[in-house]
C-alpha positions as CSV (number, residue, x, y, z in Angstrom):
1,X,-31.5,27.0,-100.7
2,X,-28.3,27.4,-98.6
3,X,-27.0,25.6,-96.3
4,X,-24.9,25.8,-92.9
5,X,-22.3,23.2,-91.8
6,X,-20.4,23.8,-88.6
7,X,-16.5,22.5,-88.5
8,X,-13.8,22.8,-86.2
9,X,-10.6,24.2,-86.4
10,X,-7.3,24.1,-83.5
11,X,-8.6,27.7,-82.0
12,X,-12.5,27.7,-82.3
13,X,-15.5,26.6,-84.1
14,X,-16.6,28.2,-87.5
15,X,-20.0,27.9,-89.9
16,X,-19.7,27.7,-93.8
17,X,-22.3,28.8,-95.8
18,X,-22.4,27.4,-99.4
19,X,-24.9,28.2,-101.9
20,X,-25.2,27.6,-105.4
21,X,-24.5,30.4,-108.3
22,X,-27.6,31.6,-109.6
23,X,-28.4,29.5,-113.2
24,X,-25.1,27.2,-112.3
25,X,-24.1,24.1,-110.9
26,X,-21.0,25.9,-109.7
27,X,-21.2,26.0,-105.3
28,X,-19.7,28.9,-103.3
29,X,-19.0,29.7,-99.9
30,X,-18.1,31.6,-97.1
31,X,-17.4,31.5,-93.7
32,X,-18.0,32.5,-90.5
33,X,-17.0,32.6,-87.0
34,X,-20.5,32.8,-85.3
35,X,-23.8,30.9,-86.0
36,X,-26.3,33.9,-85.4
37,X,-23.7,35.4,-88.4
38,X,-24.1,32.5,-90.8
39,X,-27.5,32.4,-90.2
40,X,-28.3,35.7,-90.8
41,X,-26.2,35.7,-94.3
42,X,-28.3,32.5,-95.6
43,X,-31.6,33.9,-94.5
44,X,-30.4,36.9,-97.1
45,X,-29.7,34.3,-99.3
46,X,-32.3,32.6,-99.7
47,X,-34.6,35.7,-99.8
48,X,-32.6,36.7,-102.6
49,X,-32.5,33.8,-104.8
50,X,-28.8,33.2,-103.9
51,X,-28.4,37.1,-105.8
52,X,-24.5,37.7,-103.7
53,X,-25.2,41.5,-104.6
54,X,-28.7,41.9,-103.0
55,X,-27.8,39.5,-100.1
56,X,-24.7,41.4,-99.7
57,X,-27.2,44.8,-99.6
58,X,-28.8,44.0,-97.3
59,X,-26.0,42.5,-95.3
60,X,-24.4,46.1,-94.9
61,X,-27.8,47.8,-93.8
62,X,-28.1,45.2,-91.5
63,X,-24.2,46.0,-90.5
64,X,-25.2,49.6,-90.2
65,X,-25.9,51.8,-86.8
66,X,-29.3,52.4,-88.4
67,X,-32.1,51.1,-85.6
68,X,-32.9,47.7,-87.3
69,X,-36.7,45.6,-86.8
70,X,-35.1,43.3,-84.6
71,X,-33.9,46.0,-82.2
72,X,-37.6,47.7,-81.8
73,X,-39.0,43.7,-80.8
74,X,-36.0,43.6,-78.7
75,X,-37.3,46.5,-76.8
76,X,-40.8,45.7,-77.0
77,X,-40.1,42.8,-75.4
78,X,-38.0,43.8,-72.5
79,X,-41.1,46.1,-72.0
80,X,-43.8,43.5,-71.6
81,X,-43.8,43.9,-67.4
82,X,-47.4,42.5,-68.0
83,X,-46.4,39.7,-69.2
84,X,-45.7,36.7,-67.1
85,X,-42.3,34.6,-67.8
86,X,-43.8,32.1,-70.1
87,X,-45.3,34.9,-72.8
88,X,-42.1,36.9,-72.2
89,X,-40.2,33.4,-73.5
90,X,-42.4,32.3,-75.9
91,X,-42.1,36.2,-77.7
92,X,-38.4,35.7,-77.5
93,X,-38.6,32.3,-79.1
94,X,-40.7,33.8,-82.3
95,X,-38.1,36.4,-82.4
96,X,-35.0,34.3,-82.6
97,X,-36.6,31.7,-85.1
98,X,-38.9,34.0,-87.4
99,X,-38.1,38.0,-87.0
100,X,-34.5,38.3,-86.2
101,X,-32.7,36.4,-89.7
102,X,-36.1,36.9,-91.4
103,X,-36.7,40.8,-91.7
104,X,-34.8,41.5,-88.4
105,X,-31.7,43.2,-90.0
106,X,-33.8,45.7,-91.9
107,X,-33.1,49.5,-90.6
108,X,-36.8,49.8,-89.2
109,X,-37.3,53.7,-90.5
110,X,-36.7,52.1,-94.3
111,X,-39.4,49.2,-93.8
112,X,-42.2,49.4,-96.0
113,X,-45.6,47.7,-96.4
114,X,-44.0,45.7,-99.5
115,X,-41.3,44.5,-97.2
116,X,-43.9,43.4,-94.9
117,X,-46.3,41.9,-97.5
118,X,-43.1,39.7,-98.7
119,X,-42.2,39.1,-95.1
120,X,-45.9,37.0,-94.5
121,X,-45.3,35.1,-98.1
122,X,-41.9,33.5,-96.0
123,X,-43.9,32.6,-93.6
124,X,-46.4,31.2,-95.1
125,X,-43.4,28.9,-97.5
126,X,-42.1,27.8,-93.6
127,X,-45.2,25.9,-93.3
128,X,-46.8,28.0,-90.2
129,X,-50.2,28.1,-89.2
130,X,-51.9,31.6,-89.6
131,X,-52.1,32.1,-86.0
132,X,-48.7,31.8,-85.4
133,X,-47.9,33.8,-88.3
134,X,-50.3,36.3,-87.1
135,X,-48.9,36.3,-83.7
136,X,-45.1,36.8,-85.1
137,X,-46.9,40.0,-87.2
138,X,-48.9,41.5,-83.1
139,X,-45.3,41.3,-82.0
140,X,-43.6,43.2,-85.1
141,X,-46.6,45.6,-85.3
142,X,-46.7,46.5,-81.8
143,X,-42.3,46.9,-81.7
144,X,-43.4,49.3,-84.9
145,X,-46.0,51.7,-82.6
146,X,-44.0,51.5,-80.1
147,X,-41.7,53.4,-82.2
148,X,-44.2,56.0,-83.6
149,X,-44.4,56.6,-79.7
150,X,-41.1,57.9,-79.3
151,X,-41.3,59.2,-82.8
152,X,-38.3,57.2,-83.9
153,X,-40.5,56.8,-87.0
154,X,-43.8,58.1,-88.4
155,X,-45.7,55.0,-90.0
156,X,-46.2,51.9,-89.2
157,X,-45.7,49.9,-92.5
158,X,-47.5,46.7,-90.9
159,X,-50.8,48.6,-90.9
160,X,-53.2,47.0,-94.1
161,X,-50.7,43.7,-94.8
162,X,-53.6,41.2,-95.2
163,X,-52.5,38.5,-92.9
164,X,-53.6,34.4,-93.3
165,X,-56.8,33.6,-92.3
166,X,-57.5,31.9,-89.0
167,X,-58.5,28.5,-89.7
168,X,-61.5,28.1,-87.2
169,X,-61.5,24.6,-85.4
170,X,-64.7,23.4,-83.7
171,X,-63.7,22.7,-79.6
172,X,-65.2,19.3,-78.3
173,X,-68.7,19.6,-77.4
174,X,-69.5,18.5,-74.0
175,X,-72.9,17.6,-72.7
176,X,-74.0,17.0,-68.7
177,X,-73.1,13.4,-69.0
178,X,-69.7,13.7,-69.8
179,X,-69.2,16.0,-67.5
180,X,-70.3,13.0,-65.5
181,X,-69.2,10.3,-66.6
182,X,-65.4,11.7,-66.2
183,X,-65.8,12.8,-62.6
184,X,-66.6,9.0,-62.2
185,X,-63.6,7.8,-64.1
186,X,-60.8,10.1,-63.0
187,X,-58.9,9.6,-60.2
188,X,-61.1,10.8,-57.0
189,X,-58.6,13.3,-56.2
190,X,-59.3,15.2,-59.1
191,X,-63.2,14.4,-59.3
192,X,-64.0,18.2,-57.3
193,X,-61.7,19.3,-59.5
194,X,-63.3,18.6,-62.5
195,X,-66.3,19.6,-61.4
196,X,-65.1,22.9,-60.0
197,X,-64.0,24.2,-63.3
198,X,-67.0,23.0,-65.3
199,X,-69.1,24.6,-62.2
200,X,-67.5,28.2,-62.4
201,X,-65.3,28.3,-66.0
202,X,-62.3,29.1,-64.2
203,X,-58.6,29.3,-66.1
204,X,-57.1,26.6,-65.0
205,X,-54.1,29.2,-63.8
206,X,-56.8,30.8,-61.5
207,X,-58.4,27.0,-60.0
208,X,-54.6,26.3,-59.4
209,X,-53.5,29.5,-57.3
210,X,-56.9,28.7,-55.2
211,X,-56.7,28.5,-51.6
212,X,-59.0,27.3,-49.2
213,X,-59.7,30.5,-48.0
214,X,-60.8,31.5,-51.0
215,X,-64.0,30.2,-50.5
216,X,-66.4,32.2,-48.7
217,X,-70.0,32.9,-47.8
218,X,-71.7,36.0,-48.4
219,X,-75.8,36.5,-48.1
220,X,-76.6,33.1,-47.7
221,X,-74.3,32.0,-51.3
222,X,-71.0,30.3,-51.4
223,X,-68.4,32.1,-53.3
224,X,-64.9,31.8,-55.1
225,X,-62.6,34.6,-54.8
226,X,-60.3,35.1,-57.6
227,X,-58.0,37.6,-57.2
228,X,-54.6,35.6,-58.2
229,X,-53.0,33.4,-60.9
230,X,-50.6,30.7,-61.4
231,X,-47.4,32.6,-63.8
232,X,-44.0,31.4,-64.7
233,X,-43.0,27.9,-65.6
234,X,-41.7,24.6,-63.7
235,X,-40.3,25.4,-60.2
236,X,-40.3,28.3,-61.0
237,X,-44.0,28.8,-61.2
238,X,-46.3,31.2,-58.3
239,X,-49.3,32.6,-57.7
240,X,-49.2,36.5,-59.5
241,X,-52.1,38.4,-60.2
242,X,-54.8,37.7,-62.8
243,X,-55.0,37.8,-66.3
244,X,-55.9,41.3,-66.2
245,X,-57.5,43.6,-63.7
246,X,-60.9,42.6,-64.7
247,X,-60.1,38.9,-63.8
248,X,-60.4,39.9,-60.1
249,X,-63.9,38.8,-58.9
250,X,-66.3,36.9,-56.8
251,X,-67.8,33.7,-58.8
252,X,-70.7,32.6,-57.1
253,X,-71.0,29.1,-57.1
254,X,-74.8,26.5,-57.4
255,X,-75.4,24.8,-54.4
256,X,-74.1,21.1,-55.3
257,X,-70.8,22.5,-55.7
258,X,-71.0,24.6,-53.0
259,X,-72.0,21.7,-50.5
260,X,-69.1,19.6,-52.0
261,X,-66.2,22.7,-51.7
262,X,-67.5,23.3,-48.0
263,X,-67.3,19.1,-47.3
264,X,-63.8,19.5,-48.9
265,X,-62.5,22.0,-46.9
266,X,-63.2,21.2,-43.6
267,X,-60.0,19.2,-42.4
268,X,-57.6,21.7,-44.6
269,X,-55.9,24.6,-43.1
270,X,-56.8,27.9,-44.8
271,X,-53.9,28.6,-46.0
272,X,-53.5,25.0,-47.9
273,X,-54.0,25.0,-52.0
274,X,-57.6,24.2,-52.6
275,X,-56.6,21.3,-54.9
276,X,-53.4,19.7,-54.9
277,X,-51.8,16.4,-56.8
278,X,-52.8,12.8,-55.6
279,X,-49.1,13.1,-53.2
280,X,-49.7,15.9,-52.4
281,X,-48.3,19.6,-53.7
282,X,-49.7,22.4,-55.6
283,X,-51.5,21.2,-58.9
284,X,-49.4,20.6,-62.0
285,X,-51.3,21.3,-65.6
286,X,-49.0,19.1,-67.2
287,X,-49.1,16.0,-64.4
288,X,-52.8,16.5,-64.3
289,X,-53.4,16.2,-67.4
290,X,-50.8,13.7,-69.3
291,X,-50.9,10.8,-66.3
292,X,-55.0,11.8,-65.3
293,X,-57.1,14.0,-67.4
294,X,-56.2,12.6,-71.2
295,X,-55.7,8.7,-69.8
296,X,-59.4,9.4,-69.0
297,X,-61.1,10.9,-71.4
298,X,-59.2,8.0,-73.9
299,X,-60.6,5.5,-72.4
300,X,-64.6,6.4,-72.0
301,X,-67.1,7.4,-74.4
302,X,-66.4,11.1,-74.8
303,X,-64.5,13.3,-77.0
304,X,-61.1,12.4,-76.6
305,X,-59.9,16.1,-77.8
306,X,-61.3,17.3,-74.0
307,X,-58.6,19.0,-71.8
308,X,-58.8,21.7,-69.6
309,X,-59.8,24.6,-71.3
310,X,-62.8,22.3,-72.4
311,X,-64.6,22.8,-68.7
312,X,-64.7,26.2,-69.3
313,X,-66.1,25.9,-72.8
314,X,-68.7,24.0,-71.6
315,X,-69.7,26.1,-68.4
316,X,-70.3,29.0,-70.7
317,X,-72.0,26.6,-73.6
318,X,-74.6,25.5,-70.5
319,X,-75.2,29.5,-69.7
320,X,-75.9,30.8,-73.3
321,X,-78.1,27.8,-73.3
322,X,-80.5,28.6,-70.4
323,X,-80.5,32.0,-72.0
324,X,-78.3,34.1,-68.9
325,X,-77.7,37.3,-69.8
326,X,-73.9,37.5,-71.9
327,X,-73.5,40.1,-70.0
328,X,-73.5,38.0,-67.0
329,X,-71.9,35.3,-68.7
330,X,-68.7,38.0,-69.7
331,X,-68.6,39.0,-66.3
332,X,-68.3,35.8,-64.4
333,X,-65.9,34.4,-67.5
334,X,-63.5,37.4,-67.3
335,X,-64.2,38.3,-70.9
336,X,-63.5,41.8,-71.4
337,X,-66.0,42.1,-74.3
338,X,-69.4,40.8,-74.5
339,X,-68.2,40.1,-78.2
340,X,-66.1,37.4,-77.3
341,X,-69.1,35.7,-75.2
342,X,-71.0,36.3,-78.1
343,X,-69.2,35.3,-81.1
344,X,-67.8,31.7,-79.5
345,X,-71.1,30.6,-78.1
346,X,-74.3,32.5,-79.3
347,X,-74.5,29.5,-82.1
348,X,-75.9,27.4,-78.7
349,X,-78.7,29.5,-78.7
350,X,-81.4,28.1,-81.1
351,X,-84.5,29.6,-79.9
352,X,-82.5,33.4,-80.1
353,X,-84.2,34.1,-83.3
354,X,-87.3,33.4,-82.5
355,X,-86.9,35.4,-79.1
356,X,-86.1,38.4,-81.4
357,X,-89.0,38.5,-83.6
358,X,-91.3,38.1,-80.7
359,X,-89.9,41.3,-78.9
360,X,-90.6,43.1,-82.4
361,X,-93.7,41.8,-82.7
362,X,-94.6,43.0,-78.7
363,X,-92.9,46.6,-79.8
364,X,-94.4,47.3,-83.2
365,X,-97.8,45.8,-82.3
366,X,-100.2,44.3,-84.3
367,X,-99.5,40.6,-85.3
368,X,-98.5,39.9,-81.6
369,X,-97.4,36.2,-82.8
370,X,-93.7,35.4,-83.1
371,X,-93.0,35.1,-87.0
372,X,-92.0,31.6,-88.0
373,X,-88.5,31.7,-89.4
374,X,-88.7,28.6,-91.3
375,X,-91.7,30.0,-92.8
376,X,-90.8,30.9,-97.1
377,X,-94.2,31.3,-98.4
378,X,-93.8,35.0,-100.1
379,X,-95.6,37.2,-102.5
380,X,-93.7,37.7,-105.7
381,X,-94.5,41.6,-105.0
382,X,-92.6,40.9,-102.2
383,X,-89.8,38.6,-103.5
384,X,-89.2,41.7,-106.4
385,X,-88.9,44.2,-103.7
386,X,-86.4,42.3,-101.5
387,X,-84.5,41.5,-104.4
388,X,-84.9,45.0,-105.5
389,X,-82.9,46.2,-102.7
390,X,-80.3,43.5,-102.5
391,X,-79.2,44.3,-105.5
392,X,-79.0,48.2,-105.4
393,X,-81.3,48.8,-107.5
């Protein structure tokens, strides 16, 4: 591996790359008068096994006016208007520390799958996780199509690079009396809150841009307008608008919650923040949950992995359980596909199964009793056919 070391001299700062000679003990060098530079050439050198000729290849493609990787992400992020100023950072940050002296210097029209497939494998030896390698890849990928759009190239080499696979973790599972229990521990400022967003599965960006007019009564049922999000970072941060269009709707709220919000409002202006921090102030993710939220959930008998996200797990964990519709479910979540509902919660379903074979049974008549799918008594005529068509034959 190479390495960098920054000196001095009387007129500016310079970076030394030094490397050892392939199958020696003998050390070489070469300087530079800008980091991004030094980087850049030990990134090639270490792709390369310390091979000067290859490295220096590549260094005069990347030298070239050809259109290189890292100028498509460059542009395919300055086009992400979408995009709030903390995604728009964070792709920026991926780019500078895995794209630009990774594969960034490639001319992007000469990048092939290969490249690509190489390109994961130096991921993968930078000890990432496969979803952060598999977000650096979306970024690349998506830079690449943009580029098909304007016809700048005609492939996209990212397409079929078998990625990582996502390790799945498990989120905390949360029953009614935790949900409980922590509403009782917390802070009382934050005890609504708590229950607010295991009540409706609210993002936390969408309880925090709530204002008290926000809540409203329609038909006899209490409601929470969401039609606005929390973006950007630090001071910086305001209210912008949702996730995505879809996000803007009406959640209708049970009557508990809606009995405590109405309480809660009643000596705040309409224009105030539904919830604010204990002094006052709009909410603060990390405030809320370093100094209240984890300090809690440490010290009583729940999962101590609970955060935020966890109330909205659970609001739609209690929903597939009483069997709503996950079409419902998707709706009142904001997931734009049923899928999603689906694939991270229909294991809380149990009973599904059983609800199937009973509409068969009611449709194809008959044996009108659900089939028992515990149940293995089987003919060996039977056995020999199923195995019969499992196998092919």
């Amino acid at each position: 591996m190479a390495s960098i070391r920054k000196y001095s001299t009387t007129k500016a700062n310079k970076w030394r790359v030094e490397w050892r000679k392939p199958g020696s003990r003998d050390k070489a060098s070469m300087t530079f008068d800008t980091e991004s530079e030094a980087r850049m050439w030990k990134a090639m050198l270490d792709e390369t096994g310390s091979d000067v000729v290859d490295a220096g290849r590549r260094w005069n493609a990347a030298q070239s006016q050809e259109e290189t990787v890292d100028d498509i992400v460059t542009e395919y992020i300055s086009f992400q208007t979408r995009g709030d100023t903390r995604t728009v950072k964070d792709y920026k940050a991926l780019q500078r520390n895995h794209i630009t002296n990774e594969i960034g210097w490639q001319p992007a029209a000469s990048v092939e799958a290969k490249d690509l497939r190489k390109y994961v494998k130096t991921l993968l030896a930078k000890k990432l996780s496969p979803k952060t390698i598999r977000n650096i890849f979306t970024i690349v990928s998506a830079a690449f199509n943009l580029a098909i759009q304007d016809r700048r190239i005609q492939v996209n080499p990212c397409s079929g690079v078998r990625l990582p696979t996502l390790i799945k973790t498990e989120p905390p599972v949360i029953a009614q009396r935790d949900i409980d229990v922590i509403m009782n521990a917390i802070d009382p400022n934050f005890s609504l809150l708590v229950r607010t967003l295991a009540g409706t599965g609210l993002r936390w960006s969408e309880a925090e841009a709530l204002l008290c007019s926000d809540l409203f009564h329609r038909s006899g049922v209490a409601y929470i307008r969401v039609n606005k999000a929390m973006k950007g970072m630090g001071k910086a941060r305001h209210p912008g608008p949702p996730k995505t269009p879809a996000a803007e709707r009406d959640v209708p709220l049970d009557d508990d919650l809606s009995a405590l919000l109405v309480n809660h409002v009643k000596t705040r202006s309409k224009r105030d923040y539904l919830f604010t921090m204990k002094k006052g102030g709009r909410l603060n993710y990390v405030g809320f949950r370093e100094n209240y939220l984890m300090p809690t959930v440490e010290r009583i008998d729940v999962d101590s992995r609970i955060r935020c996200h966890s109330f909205r797990h659970y609001h739609a964990s209690v929903l597939v359980a009483a069997g709503v519709d996950p079409i419902k479910i998707a709706q009142r979540l904001e997931h734009t596909d049923t899928t999603i509902t689906l694939n991270r919660y229909s294991h809380l379903r149990p009973g599904a199964d059983l609800e199937t074979l009973q509409a068969l049974n009611s449709i194809w008549g008959g044996n009108n009793e659900p089939v028992d799918p515990d149940a293995s008594a089987q003919s060996e005529d039977a056995s020999a056919f199923l195995d019969s068509i499992l196998n092919g034959s």
